[in-house]
Rosetta silent file (secondary structure, phi, psi, omega in degrees, C-alpha in Angstrom):
SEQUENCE: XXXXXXXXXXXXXXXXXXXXXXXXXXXXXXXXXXXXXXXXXXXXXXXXXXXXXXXXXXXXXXXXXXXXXXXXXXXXXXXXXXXXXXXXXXXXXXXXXXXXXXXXXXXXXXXXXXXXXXXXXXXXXXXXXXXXXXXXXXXXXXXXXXXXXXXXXXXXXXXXXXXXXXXXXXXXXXXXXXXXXXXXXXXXXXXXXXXXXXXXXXXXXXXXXXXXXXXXXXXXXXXX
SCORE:     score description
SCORE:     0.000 S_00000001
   1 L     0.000  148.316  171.259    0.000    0.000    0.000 S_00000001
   2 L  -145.683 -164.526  178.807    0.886    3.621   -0.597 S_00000001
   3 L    58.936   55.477  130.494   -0.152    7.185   -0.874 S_00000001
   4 L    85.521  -29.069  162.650    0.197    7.936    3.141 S_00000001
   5 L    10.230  119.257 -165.206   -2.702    5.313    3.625 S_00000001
   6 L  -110.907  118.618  153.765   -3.042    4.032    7.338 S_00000001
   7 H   -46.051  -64.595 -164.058   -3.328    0.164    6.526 S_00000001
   8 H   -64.272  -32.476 -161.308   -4.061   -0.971    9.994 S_00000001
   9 H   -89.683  -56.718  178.186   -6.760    1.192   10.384 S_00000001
  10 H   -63.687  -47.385 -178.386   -8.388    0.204    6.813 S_00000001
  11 H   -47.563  -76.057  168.944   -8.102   -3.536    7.843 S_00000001
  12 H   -32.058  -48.515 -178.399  -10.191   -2.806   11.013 S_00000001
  13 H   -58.968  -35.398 -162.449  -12.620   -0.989    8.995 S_00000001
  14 H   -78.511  -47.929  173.660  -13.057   -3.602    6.251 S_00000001
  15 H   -81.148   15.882  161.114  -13.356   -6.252    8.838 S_00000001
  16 H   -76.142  -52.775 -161.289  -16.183   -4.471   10.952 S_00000001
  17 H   -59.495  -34.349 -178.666  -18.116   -3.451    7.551 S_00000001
  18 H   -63.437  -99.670 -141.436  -17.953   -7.432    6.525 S_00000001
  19 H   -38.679  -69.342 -176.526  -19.126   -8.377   10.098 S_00000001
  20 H   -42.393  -37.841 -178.361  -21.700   -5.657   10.185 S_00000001
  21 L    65.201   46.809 -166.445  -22.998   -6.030    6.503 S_00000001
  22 L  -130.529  151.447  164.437  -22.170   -2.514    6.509 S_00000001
  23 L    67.709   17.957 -176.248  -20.860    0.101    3.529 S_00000001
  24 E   -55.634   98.280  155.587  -22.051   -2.651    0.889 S_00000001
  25 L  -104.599   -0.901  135.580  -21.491   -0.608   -2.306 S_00000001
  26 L  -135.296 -154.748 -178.714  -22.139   -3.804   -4.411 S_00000001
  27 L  -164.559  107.936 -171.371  -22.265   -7.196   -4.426 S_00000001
  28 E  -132.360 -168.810 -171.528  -21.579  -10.000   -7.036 S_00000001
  29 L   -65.577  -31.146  167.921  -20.316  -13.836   -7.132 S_00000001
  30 L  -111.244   32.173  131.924  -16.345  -12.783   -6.266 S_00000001
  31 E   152.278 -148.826  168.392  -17.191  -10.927   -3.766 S_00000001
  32 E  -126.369  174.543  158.720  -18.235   -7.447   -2.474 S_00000001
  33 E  -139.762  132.039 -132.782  -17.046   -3.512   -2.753 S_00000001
  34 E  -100.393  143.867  170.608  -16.856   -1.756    0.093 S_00000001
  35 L  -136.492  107.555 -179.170  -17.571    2.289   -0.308 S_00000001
  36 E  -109.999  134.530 -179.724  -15.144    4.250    2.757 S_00000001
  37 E  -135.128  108.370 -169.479  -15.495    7.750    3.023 S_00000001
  38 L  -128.161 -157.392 -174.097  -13.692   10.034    5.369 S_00000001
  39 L   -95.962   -2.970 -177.003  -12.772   13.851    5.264 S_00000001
  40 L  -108.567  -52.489 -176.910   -9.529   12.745    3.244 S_00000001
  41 L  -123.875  165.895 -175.813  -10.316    9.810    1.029 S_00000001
  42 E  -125.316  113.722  175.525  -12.969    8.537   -0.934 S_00000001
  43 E  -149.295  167.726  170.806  -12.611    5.024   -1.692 S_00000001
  44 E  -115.904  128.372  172.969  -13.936    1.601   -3.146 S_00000001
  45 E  -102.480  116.812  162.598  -12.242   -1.440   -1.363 S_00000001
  46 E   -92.183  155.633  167.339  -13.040   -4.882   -3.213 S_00000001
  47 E  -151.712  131.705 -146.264  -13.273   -7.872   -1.385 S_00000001
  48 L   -71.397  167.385  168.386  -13.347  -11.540   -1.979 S_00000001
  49 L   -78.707  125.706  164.610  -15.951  -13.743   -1.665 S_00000001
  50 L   103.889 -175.487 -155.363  -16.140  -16.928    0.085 S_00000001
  51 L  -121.465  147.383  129.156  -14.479  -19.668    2.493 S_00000001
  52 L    90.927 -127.318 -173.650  -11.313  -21.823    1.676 S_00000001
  53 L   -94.290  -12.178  152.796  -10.385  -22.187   -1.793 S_00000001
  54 H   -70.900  -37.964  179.267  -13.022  -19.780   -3.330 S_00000001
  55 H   -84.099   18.159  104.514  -11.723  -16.838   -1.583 S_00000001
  56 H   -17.495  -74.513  166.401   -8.575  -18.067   -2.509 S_00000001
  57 H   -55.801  -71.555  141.050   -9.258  -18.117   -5.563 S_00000001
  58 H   -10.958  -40.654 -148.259  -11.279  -14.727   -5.625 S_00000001
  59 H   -94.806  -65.848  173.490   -8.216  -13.350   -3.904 S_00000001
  60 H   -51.336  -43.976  167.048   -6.149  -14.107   -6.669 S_00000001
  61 H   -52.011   -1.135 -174.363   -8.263  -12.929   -8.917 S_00000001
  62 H  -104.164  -66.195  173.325   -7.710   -9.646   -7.151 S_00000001
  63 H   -41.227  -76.703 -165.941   -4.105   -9.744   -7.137 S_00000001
  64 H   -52.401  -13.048  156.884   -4.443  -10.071  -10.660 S_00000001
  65 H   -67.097  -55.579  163.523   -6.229   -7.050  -11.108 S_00000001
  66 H   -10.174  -57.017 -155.665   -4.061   -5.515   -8.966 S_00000001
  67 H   -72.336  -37.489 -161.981   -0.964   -6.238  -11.443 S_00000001
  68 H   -76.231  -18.456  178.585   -3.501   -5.088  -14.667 S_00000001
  69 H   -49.518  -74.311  121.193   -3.940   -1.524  -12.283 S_00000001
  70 H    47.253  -91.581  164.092   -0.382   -1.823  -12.367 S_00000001
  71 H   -72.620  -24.030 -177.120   -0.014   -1.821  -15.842 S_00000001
  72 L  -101.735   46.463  175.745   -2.228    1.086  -16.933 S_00000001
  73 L   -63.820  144.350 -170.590   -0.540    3.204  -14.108 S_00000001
  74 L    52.542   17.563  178.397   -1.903    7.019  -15.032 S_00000001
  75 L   -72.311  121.206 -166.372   -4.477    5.571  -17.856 S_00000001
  76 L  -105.253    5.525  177.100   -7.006    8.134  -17.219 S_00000001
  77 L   -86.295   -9.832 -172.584  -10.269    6.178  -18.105 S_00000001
  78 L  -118.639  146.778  171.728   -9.843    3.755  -14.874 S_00000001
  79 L   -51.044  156.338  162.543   -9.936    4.628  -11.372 S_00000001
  80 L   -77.529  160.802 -176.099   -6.643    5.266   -9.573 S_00000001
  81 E   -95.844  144.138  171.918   -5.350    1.903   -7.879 S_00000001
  82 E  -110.314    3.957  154.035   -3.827    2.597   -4.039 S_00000001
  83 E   112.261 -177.554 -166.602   -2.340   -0.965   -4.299 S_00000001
  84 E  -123.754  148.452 -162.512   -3.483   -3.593   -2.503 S_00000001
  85 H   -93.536  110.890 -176.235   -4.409   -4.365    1.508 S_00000001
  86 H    86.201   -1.464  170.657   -3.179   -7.203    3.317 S_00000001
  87 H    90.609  -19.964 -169.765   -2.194   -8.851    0.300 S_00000001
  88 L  -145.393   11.440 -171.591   -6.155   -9.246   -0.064 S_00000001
  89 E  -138.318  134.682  161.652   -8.670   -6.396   -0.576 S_00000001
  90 E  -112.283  151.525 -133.992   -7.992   -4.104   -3.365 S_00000001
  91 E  -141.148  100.578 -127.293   -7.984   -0.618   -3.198 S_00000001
  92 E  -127.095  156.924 -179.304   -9.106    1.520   -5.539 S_00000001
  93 L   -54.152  163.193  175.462  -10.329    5.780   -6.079 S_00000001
  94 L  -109.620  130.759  174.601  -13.783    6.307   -5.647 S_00000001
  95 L  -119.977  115.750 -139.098  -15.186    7.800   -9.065 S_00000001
  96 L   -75.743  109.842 -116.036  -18.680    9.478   -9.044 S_00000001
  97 E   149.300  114.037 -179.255  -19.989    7.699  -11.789 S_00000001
  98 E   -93.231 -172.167 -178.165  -23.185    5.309  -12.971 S_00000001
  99 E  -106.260  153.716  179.370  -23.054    2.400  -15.164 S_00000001
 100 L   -71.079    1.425  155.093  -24.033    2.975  -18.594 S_00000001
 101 L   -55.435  -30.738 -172.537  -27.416    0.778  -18.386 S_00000001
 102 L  -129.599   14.938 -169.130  -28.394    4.113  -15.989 S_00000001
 103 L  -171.666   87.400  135.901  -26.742    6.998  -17.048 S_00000001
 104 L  -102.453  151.865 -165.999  -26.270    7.603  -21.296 S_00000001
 105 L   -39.270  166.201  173.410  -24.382    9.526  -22.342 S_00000001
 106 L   -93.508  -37.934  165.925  -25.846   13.440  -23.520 S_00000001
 107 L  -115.401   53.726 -172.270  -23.476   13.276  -26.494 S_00000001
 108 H    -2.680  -74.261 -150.210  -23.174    9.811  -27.663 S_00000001
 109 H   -65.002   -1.485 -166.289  -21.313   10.715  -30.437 S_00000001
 110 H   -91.836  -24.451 -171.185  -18.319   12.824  -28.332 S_00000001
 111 H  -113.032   23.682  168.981  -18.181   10.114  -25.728 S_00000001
 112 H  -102.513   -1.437 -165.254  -17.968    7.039  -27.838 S_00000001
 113 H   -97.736  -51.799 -151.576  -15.156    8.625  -30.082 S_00000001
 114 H   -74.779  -42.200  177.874  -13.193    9.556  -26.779 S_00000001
 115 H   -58.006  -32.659  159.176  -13.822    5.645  -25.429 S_00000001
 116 H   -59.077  -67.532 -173.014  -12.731    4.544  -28.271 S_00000001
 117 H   -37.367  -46.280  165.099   -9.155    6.031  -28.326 S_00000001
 118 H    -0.151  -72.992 -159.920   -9.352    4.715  -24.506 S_00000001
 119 H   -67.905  -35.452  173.856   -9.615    1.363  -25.567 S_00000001
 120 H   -49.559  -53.091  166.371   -7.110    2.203  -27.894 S_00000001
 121 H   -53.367  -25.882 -174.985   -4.749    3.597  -25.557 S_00000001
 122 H   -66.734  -69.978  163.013   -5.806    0.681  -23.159 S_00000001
 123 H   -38.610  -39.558 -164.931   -4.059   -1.665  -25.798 S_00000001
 124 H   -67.681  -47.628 -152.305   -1.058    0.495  -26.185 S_00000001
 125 L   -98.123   13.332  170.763   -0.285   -0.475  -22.727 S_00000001
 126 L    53.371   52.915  148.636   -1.170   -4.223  -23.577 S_00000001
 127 E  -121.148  150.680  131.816   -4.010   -4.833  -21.680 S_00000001
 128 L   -78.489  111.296  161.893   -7.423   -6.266  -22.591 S_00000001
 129 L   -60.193  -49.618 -178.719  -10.338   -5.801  -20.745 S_00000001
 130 L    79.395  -41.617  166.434  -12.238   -8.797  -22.309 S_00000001
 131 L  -131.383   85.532  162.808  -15.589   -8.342  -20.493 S_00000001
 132 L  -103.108   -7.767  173.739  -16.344   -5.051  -21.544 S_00000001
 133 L  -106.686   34.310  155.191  -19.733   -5.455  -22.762 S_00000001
 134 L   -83.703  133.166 -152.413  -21.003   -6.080  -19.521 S_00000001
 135 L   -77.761   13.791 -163.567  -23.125   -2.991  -19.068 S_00000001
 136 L  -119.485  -36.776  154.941  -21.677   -1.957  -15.156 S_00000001
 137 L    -0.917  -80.679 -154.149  -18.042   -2.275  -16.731 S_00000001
 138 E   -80.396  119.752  179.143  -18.646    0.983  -18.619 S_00000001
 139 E  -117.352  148.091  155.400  -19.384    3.423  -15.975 S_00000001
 140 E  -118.680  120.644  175.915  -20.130    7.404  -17.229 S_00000001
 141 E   -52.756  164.073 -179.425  -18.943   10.063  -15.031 S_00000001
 142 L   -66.981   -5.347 -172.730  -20.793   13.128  -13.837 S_00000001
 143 L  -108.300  -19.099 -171.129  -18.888   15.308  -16.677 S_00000001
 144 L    89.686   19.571 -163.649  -19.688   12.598  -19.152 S_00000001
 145 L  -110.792  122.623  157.051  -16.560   10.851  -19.448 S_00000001
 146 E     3.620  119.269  157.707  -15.710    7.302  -19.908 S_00000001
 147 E  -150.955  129.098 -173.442  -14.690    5.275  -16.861 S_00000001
 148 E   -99.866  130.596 -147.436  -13.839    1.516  -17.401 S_00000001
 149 L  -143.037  155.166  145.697  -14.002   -0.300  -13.802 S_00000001
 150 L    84.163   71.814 -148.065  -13.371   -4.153  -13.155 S_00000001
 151 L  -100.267  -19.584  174.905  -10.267   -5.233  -14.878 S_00000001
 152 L    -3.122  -62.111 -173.865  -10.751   -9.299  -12.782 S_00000001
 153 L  -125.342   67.603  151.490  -10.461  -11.090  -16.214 S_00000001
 154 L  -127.630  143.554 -160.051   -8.453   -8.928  -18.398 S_00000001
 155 L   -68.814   95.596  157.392   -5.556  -10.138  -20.684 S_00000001
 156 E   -71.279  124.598  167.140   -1.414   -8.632  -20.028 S_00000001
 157 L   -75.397  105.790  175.732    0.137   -9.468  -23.178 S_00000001
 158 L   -38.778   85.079 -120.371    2.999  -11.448  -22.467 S_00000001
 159 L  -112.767  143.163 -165.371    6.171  -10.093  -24.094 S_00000001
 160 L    73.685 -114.343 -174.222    8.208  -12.985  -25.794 S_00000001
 161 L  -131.363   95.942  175.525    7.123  -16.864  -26.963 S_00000001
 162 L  -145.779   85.180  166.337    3.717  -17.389  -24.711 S_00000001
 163 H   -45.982  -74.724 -142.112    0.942  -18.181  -27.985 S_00000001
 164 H   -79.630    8.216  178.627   -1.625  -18.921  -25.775 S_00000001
 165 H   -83.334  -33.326  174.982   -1.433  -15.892  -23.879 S_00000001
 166 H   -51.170  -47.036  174.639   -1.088  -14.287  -27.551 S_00000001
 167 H   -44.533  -62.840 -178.145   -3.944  -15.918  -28.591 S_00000001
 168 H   -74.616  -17.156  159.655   -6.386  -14.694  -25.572 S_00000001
 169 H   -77.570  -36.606 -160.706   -4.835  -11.221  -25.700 S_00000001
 170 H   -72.924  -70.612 -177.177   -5.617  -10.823  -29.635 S_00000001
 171 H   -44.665  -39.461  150.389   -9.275  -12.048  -28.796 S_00000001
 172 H   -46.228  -46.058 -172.161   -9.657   -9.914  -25.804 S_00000001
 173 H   -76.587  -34.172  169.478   -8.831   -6.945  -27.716 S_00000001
 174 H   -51.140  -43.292  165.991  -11.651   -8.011  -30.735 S_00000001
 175 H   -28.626  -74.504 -171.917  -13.918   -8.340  -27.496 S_00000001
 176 H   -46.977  -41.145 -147.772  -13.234   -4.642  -26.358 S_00000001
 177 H   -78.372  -22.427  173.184  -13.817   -3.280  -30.066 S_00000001
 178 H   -64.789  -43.888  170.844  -16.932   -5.627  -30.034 S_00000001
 179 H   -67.229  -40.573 -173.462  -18.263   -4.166  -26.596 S_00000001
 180 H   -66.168  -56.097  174.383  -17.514   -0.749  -27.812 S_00000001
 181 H   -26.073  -84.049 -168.074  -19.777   -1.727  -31.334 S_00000001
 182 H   -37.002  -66.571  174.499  -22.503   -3.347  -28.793 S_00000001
 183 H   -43.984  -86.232  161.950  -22.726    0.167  -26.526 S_00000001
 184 H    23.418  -93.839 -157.204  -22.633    2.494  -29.320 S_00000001
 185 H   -85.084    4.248  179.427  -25.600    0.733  -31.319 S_00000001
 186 L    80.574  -20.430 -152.081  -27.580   -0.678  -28.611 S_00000001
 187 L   120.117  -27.796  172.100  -27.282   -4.147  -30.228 S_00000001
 188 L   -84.697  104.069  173.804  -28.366   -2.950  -33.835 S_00000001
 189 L  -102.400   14.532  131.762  -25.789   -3.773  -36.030 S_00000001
 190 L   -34.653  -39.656  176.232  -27.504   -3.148  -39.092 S_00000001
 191 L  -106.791   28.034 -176.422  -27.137    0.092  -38.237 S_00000001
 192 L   -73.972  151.482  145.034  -23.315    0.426  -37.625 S_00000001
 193 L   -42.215  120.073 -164.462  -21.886    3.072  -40.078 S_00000001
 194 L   -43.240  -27.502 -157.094  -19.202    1.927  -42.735 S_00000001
 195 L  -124.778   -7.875  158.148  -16.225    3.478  -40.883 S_00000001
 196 L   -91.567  -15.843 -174.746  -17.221    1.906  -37.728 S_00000001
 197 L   -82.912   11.660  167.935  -17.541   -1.438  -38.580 S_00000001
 198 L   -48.369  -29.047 -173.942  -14.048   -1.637  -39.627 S_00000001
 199 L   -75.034  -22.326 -150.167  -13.690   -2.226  -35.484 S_00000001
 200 L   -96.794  116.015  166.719  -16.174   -4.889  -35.449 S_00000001
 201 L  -161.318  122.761 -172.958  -15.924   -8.927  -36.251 S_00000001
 202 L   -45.969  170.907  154.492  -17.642  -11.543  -33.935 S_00000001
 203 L  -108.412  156.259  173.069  -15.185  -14.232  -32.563 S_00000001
 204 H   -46.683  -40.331  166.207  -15.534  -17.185  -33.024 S_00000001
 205 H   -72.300  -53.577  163.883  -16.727  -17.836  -29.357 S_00000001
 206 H     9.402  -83.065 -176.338  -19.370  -15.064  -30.043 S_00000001
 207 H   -54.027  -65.048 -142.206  -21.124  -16.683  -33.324 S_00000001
 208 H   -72.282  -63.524 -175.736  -20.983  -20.098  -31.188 S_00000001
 209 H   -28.962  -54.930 -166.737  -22.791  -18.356  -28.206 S_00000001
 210 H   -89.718   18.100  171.748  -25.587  -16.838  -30.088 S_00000001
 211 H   -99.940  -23.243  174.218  -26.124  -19.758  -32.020 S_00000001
 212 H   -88.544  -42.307  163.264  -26.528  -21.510  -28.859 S_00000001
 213 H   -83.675   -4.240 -177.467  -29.164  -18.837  -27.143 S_00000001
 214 H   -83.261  -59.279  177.913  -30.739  -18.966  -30.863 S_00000001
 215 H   -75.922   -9.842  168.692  -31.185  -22.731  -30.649 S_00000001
 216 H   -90.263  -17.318  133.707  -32.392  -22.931  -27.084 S_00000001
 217 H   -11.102  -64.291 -176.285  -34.532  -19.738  -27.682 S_00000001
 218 H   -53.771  -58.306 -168.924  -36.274  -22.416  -30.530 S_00000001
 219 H   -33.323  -68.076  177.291  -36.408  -25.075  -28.334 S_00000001
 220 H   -30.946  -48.994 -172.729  -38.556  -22.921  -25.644 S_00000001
 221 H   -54.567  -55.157  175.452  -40.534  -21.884  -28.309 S_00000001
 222 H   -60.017   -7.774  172.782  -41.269  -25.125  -29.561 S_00000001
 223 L  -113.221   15.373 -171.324  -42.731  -26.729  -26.241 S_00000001
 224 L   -78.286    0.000    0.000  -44.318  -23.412  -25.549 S_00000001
């Protein structure tokens, strides 16, 4: 931990609000984040989920954000990271901000051109988010600016002979540009524009998903 932080103090805090079921500012399957607010900091603490080897696991999964934080040090579309506590809660800026499901933008088209270069810039520093078109990812700020949260399964490109990390970094980045597509247009991609769909080509896991909610979609229908 850095940036004058009093660890011991945050530890105590984290474990009352878990005991307490207190300061909940969400809650999903790896775990929850924590919203601490004092006259100095503002902050969101994640924290894993579970007993034994899921919060293990979860944990790691933390770390590893941690590392992608890390990499995109000053990246100005992501919260800042204060590093992480105990080795197990990570510990992150608080940014006033909805998810894009609750809050679109007022000028699509200025703040989908600036998200793009994002992701682009995002890439420069050879990360992939990879689940960016989950809509609580994409958060928009009170100014109307981009803010990409939740980095848990995104791809550091491996420098030197690691294919399959090449592999899942190339597809992770077709993901982002795919996610980007998906916000944009709602879902209509009839009606992407000629110069955007240059970003846009399912993956192969894609097509095989929706081919897969297409035929069990039938199925319903057909015992309906």
């Amino acid at each position: 931990m850095d940036h004058g932080l009093d660890e011991t103090a945050l530890i105590s805090w984290v474990e009352t609000s878990l005991r307490d079921n207190s300061h909940t500012l969400a809650a999903g399957y790896q775990g929850k984040t924590l919203e601490y607010h004092d006259k100095h900091q503002h902050l969101v603490i994640k924290v894993p989920h579970g007993r034994g080897l899921i919060k293990y696991i979860h944990t790691l999964m933390l770390r590893h954000e941690h590392r992608v934080y890390q990499q995109l040090a000053g990246f100005s579309a992501s919260p800042k990271c204060y590093g992480m506590l105990a080795n197990t809660y990570l510990v992150l800026e608080y940014i006033d901000a909805r998810p894009i499901r609750e809050r679109r933008p007022g000028a699509p088209e200025k703040f989908f051109a600036l998200l793009l270069d994002q992701i682009e810039e995002m890439h420069r520093r050879q990360v992939a988010h990879m689940d960016l078109k989950k809509k609580d990812n994409l958060m928009v700020t009170v100014d109307q600016q981009p803010c990409i949260i939740d980095f848990g399964t995104s791809v550091i490109y491996k420098q030197g002979f690691h294919p399959l990390n090449h592999f899942w970094y190339k597809l992770a980045k077709q993901f982002d540009y795919n996610a980007w597509i998906k916000h944009k247009y709602h879902n209509n991609e009839i009606n992407i524009s000629k110069q955007d769909s240059q970003h846009y080509r399912r993956t192969i896991i894609e097509r095989t998903a929706r081919r897969l909610k297409s035929s069990y979609l039938a199925t319903l229908n057909y015992f309906r």
